[in-house]
C-alpha positions, 0 to 999 in steps of 0.5 A: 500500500502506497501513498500516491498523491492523496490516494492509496494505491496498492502496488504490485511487481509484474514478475514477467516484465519487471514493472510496477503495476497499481491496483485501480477499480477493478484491475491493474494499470501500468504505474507509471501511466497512472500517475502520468494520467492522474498527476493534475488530479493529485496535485490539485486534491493536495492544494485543496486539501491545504486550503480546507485546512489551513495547514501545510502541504507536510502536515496535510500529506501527514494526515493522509499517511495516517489515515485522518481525516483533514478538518476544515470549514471550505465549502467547494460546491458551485461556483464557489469550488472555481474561486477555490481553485483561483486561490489554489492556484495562486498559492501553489504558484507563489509556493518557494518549495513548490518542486521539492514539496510536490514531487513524486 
């Protein structure tokens, strides 16, 4: 079981070709193409979860490797999810440790 993003993925070796594969729905995808495919969607959950919480991209990803839940007070239904998002965006981009924090 691995954190990927703010997912938990099960990952498996193929033993015939030696690649990584991740459990999703009710088969396995080749792991890379999965992140490949679903990298916005988990940078983005992460900078949503920050916001909702008020806390750090470290304690947010602390929260999720212990399985909490992350509290907080944001709303994202309606129109008011794309204002979310604005100031997302705004704060990810003004992020000095954006590239070290966010990797993969």
């Amino acid at each position: 079981m691995y954190l990927i993003g703010c997912e938990r993925l099960n990952i498996k070796q193929n033993s015939n070709t030696e690649s990584l594969l991740a459990r999703v729905g009710g088969g396995y995808v080749k792991f890379e193409d999965h992140v490949l495919k679903q990298n916005k969607y988990y940078q983005r959950m992460l900078v949503i979860y920050m916001i909702k919480s008020g806390e750090s991209l470290e304690w947010v990803v602390e929260q999720l490797v212990e399985n909490k839940k992350i509290h907080g007070s944001l709303d994202l239904s309606g129109a008011y999810a794309e204002k979310s998002m604005t100031k997302a965006r705004s704060r990810y981009s003004l992020s000095p440790n954006r590239r070290s924090t966010l990797a993969f």
